[in-house]
Each structure stands twice: as structure tokens, then as C-alpha cells.
NUKOLZA-803135 format. One line per 8 residues: their letters; for each residue x, y, z of C-alpha. Coordinates in steps of 0.001 Angstrom, whole numbers, plus 500000, padded with zeros to 6 digits. Each point is the difference from the previous one (the first is absolute). Layout:
<sites>
A = X Y Z ~ ... .
</sites>
This chain:
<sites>
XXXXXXXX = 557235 575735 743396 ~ 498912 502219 503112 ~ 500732 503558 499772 ~ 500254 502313 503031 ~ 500468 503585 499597 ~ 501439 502451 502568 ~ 501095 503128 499323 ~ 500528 500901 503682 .
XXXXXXXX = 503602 498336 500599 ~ 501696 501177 496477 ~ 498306 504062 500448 ~ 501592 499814 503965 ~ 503678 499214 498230 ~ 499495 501185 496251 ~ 497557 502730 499596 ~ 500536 500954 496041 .
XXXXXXXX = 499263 495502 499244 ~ 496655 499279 498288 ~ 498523 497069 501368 ~ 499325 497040 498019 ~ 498467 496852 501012 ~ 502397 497145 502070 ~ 499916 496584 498745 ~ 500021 497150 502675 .
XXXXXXXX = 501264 497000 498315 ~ 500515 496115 502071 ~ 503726 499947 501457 ~ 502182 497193 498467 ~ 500506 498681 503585 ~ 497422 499615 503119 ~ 503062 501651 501782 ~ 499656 502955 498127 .
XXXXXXXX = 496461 500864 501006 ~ 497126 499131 498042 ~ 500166 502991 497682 ~ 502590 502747 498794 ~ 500224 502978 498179 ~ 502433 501096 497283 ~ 498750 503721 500446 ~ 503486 501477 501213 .
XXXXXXXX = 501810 498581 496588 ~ 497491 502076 498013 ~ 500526 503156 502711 ~ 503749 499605 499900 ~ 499741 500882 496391 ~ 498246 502828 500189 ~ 501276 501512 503021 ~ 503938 498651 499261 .
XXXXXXXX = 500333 498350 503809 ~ 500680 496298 501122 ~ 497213 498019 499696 ~ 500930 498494 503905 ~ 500048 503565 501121 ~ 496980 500664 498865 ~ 498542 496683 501022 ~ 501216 500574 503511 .
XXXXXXXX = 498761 503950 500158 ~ 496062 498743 498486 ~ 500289 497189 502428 ~ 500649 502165 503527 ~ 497229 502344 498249 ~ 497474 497895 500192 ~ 497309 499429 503047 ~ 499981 496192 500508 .
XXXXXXXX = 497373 500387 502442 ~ 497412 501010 497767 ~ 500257 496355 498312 ~ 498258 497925 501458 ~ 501373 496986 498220 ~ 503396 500801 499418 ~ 502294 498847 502616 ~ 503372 502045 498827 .
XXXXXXXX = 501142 501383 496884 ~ 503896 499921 498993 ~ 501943 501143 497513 ~ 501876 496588 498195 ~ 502649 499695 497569 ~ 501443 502957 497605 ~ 496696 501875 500638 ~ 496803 498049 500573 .
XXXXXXXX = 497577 500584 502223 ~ 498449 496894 501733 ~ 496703 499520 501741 ~ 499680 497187 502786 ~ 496144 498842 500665 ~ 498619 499776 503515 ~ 498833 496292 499679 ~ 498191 500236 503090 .
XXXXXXXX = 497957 503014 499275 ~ 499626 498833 496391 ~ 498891 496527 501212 ~ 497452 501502 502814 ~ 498567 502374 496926 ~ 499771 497232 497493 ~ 498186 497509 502418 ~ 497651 502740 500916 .
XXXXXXXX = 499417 500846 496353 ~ 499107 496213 499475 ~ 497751 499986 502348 ~ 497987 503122 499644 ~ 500141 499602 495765 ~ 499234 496017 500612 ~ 499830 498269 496472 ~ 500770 503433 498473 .
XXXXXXXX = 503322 500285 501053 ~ 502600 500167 497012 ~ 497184 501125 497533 ~ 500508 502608 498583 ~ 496811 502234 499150 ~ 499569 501763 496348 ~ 496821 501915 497899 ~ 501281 498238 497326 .
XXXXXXXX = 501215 495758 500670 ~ 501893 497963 497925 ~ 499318 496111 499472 ~ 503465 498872 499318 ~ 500142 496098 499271 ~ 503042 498144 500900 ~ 501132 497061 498044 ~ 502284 497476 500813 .
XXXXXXXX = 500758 496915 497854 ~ 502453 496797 500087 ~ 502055 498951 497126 ~ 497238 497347 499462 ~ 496819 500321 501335 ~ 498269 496605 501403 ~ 497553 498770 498305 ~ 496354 500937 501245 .
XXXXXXXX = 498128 497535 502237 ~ 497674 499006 497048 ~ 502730 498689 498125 ~ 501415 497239 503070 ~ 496291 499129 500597 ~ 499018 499417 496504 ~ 498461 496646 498640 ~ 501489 499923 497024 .
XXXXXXXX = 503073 498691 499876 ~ 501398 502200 497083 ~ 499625 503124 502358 ~ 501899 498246 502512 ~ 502908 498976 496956 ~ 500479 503455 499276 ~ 500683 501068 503736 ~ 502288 496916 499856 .
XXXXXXXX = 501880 501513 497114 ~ 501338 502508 502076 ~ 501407 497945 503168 ~ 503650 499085 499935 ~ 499165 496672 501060 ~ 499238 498414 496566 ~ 498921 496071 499487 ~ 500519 498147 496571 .
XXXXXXXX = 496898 502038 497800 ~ 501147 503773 500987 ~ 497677 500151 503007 ~ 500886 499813 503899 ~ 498520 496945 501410 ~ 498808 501198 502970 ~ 497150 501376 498240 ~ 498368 496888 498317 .
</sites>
């Protein structure tokens, strides 16, 4: 998950909190924003307010403007804090990423790579190739074997 800390908006209102990092998780619903935070729940605690108060005090605290891609931030529900993207910044940054970063784009660069191998089978594989083009017929009986489609010796017919 992303994690953005700011220590700026909770020393302005609460100068004796530690800071601790803010998880940004995906909101339930698009109408929500596209992420939230559950930070005031865990404040709440510690400071024994309303999570909504506090929600409400750390959203007026903090400069939108300096966001570039965050179009508003609103406190939501008991006590979350939600974050609504700027789709047409985000879009204008993204397209210009593609295009400077060209096939690059979505890598993502490490000293030390991974091969990761992906596998992805069927409940019954096909047979290979080889096996339907084969000139012997027994190769072709034991493909047969398998086909629903059964004649009178326990082979399809379709591949005499």
C-alpha cells in the first residue's frame, strides 16, 4: 500500500502526537475517492476525541494546493479521511510518462531482478500437435480415448 507521511497537519493541532506513517488503502466505492485513510481511528485512541472531529480538523489543516494530483480531500463516514484523484492531471502526467519512458513505462528498475514464471494450466491439457499429426494410428487411438464422442472400439471416430 502507499504510505504518505506528514507531520505538518497533526503538530499544527496536536503538538505532544508522534507521527507515524498514514496508510492509503482503495475506497470500497469510486464515490468515496480512490483512497482513504483510517489514521483518525488510531488518533482517536490515543488522544480520546471523535474520530470525525479529528478527521474534519486534519482535513481543513491540510494545503490542497501543494498536491498536484489530488483534487479534494474529505473527511467520510465515522472518521475516514478520503482522497479524490485529479483524473485530468493524473491522465496528462501518465501520458507524458508513456511517452518520455516509451517501452519502459510500468517497469520497474532493481540491482537485483527476479525471473518469476507464471503458469497457467486447464483441467486437461490438449494434446500436443505431434500427437493429431501422427502416422500411426495407435497415437491417434489414445488421443481418441479421451474425447467424449466415443464410436463402438473406445475411440472417437473422427480421428480414424
Amino acid at each position: 500500500m502507499p504510505k504518505y507521511t506528514s507531520k505538518r497537519p497533526k503538530k499544527k493541532h496536536y503538538p505532544n502526537s508522534h507521527s507515524q506513517p498514514i496508510t492509503l488503502n482503495k475506497t470500497p466505492n469510486i464515490d468515496f475517492g480512490q483512497l482513504a485513510s483510517s489514521l483518525c481511528f488510531e488518533l482517536a485512541k490515543k488522544l480520546n476525541q471523535k474520530p470525525l472531529v479529528l478527521a474534519e480538523k486534519l482535513v481543513a489543516a491540510v494545503e490542497t494546493s501543494s498536491f498536484d494530483l489530488i483534487e479534494k480531500i474529505a473527511p467520510a463516514g465515522a472518521g475516514y479521511i478520503n482522497f479524490h484523484v485529479n483524473f485530468p492531471k493524473f491522465t496528462t502526467l501518465t501520458l507524458a510518462s508513456i511517452k518520455q519512458l516509451n517501452y519502459e513505462f510500468g517497469s520497474v528498475k532493481t540491482d537485483n531482478p527476479l525471473k518469476i514464471i507464471v503458469e497457467h494450466t486447464k483441467r486437461q491439457p490438449p494434446a500436443p500437435d505431434s500427437y493429431w499429426a501422427s502416422p500411426k494410428p495407435h497415437a491417434r487411438r489414445r488421443v481418441g480415448a479421451y474425447t467424449s464422442t466415443k464410436g463402438a472400439h473406445g475411440f472417437s471416430p473422427l480421428l480414424h
